[in-house]
C-alpha angles and dihedrals in degrees: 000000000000127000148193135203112225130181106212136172114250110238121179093179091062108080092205137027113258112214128183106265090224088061092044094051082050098051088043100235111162124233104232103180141348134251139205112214137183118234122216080255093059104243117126124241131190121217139178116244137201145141137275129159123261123216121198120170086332105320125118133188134152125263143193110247131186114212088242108209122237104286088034113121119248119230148150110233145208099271094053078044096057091033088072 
């Protein structure tokens, strides 16, 4: 299985981790369904969602992630924090 070490900023007001689509795509995690989701500024984006595994000091679980677009913030949520 292929991996990738990311440094993100931990966000638990965010419900899911949000990844960059291009290393999704690399790493060949599947979206499984979309998503509509409200910014801070209020507009409303639609992204494509699906699930990877996190690793954290040896742990591992599976999370929820959004394909986040290019300008997204990246983030790792509530659901991969309490996965672990």
């Amino acid at each position: 299985m292929a991996s990738e070490e990311l440094i993100l900023l931990v966000n638990t007001g965010a419900a899911y981790s949000w990844i960059p689509r291009k290393l999704l795509e690399k790493l060949e995690v599947k979206p499984t369904s979309t998503a509509r989701f409200k910014t801070i500024k209020g507009d409303i984006v639609v992204r494509e969602m699906g699930y990877a595994f996190a690793e954290y000091e040896g742990e591992t679980a599976p999370t929820t992630i959004v394909f986040a677009d290019e300008g997204d913030a990246l983030v790792f949520g509530l659901h991969g924090l309490e996965s672990l």
